[in-house]
Each structure stands twice: as structure tokens, then as C-alpha cells.
C-alpha positions as CSV (number, residue, x, y, z in Angstrom):
1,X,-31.5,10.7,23.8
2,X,-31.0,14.1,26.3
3,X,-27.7,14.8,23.7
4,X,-27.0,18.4,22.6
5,X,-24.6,17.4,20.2
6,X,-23.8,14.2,18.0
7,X,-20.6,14.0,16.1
8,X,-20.5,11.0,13.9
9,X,-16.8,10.1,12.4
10,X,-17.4,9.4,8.6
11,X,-14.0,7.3,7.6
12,X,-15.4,6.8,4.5
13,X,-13.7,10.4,3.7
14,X,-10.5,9.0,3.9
15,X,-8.2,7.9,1.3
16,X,-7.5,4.6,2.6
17,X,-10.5,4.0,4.7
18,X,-8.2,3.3,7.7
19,X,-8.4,4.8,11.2
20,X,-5.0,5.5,11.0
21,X,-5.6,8.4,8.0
22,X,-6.6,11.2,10.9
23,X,-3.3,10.6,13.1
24,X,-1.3,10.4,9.5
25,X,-2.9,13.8,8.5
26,X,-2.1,15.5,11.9
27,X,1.7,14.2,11.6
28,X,1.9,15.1,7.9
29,X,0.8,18.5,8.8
30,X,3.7,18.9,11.7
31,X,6.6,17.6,9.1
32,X,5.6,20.4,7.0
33,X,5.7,22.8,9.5
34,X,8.6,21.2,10.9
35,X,10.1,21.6,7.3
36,X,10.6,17.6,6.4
37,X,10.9,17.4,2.8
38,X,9.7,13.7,2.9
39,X,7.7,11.3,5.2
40,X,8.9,7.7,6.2
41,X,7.0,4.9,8.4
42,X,7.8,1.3,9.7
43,X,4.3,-0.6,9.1
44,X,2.8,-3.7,7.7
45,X,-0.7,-2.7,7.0
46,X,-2.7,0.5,7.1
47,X,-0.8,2.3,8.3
48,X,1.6,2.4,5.5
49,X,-0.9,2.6,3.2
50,X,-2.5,6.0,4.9
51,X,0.9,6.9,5.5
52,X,1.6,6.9,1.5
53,X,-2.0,7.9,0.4
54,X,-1.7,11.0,2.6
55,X,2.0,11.6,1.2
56,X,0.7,11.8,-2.3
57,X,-1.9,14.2,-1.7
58,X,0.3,16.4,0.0
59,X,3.2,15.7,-3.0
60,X,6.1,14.2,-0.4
61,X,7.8,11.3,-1.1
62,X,7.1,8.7,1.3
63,X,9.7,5.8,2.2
64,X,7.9,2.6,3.6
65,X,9.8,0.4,5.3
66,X,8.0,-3.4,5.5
67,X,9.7,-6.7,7.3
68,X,10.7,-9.6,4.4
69,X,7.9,-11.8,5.6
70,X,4.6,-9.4,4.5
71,X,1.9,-10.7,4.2
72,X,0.9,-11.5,0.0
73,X,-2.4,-9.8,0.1
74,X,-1.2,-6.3,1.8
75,X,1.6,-6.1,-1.5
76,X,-1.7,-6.5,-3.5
77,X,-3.5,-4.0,-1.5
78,X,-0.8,-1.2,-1.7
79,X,-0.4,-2.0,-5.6
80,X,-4.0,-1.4,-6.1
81,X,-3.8,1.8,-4.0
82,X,-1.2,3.1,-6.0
83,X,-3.3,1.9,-9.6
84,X,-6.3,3.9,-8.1
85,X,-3.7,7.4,-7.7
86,X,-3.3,7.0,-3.3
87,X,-0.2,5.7,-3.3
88,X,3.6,6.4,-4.6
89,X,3.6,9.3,-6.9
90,X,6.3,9.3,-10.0
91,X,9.0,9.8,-10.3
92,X,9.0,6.9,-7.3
93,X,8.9,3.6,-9.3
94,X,5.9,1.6,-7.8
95,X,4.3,-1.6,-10.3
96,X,0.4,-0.1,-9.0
97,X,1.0,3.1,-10.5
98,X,3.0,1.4,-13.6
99,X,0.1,-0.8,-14.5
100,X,-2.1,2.9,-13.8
101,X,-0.1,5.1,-16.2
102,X,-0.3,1.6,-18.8
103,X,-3.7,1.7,-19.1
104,X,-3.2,4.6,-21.9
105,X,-0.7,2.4,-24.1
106,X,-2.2,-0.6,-23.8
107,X,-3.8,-1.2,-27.2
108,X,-0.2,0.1,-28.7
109,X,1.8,-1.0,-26.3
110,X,0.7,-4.1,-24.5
111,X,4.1,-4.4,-23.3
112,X,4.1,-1.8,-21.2
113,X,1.0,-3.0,-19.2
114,X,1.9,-6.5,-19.0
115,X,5.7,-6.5,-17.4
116,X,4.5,-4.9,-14.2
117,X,0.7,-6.9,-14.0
118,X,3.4,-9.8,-14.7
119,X,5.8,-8.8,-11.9
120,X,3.1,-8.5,-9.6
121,X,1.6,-11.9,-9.9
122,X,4.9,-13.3,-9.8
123,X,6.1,-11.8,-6.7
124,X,2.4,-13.3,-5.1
125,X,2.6,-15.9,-6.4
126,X,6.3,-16.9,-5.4
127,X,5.5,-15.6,-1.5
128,X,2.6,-18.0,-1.8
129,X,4.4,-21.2,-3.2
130,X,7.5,-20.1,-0.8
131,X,5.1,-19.8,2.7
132,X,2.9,-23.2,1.4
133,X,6.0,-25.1,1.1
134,X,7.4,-23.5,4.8
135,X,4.6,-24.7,6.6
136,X,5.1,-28.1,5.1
137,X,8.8,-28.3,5.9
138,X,8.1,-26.7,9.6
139,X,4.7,-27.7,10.5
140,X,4.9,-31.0,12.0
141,X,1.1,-32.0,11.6
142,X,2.1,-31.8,8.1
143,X,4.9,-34.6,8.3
144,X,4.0,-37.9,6.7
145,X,5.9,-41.2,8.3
């Protein structure tokens, strides 16, 4: 190939798997040097999710600030992030790492495993019955008569 060097980028490394988890490192790096006692975004998508995976690892609270109309499957996608340890780190209350810290009191507690498994479903499945019957209402392909 006439190449000297090869660098191959291996995002497979990163805790979220997102492109965004090299710029959230750099800027994670410069509030600590900066002296920022906690990190805060404005995303819908990966980059929060970097945003609070890199957060945890470096033990700063991280504020995430969404718009009401996210999409269902990123709220699933954080809460997982959070079950797996990459997200929100207690004492922040977040239902992934709830249903995580469950997992030990389940067979004594079942309680404690089901309310926020219970509050997660609900909140997908009301955003899904809410945007189906929305696109009904406003969709005019929809209308019968």
C-alpha cells in the first residue's frame, strides 16, 4: 500500500460505542482541569449517553437535559446503560441502575426489582400509545370519512 503507518480507530473501546466518547473524554478532561465539579449536556442520543458513561467513570455527576418528545427507544437505551454500570451513578436516582442494584434482592425482595422494571415499561409504553394515537389525530392519510 506505500503507507509507513496505519492507525486504525477501535470504538469498540468505548463505553458507549459512540463516536462522540473521544470528544466527551477530551471535554471531561478540561472540566477537571477547569475545576467543574459536575458535567451537563443538551442531547437526544449518543451523545448523552457518552456524555453520562464518561461521567461515571470519572465519578461526576452528570445533568442531561432531553426535549419532551424523545424518542421511546433512546429512554430504553440509557436505562440499559445505566443496568450495565455506564450511566448515572447513586446517589442520582436513575430506574437502569435501580433495576441493576435489584438484581441482589430479588428472590427476597421482588418488590424492589419490579417497581422500577414496572415504571419503565410504563413510561414506553404510554409515549408509544400517546405518539400512535398523535399520528392518528394529525396525520391526515389516517382520517376515515
Amino acid at each position: 500500500m506505500g503507507l509507513e503507518k496505519l492507525w486504525i480507530k477501535d470504538d469498540s473501546v468505548n463505553p458507549s460505542n459512540s463516536f462522540k466518547d473521544r470528544v466527551v473524554t477530551v471535554a471531561i478532561t478540561m472540566a477537571r482541569a477547569f475545576g467543574f465539579e459536575a458535567i451537563s449536556c443538551a442531547s437526544t442520543g449518543n451523545l448523552a449517553n457518552a456524555t453520562a458513561a464518561h461521567a461515571a467513570k470519572a465519578n461526576m455527576p452528570c445533568y442531561v437535559f432531553v426535549p419532551d418528545d424523545l424518542e421511546r427507544a433512546k429512554i430504553l437505551a440509557t436505562a440499559g446503560l445505566s443496568f450495565l454500570g455506564l450511566g448515572t451513578q447513586p446517589p442520582t436516582a436513575d430506574w437502569g441502575s435501580m433495576l441493576a442494584t435489584a438484581r441482589t434482592f430479588v428472590i427476597l425482595s421482588p418488590h424492589v426489582a419490579l417497581l422500577p422494571g414496572l415504571a419503565i415499561f410504563l413510561v414506553v409504553l404510554s409515549l408509544n400509545v400517546l405518539g400512535d394515537a398523535l399520528q392518528d389525530y394529525l396525520d391526515p392519510r389516517m382520517r376515515h370519512g
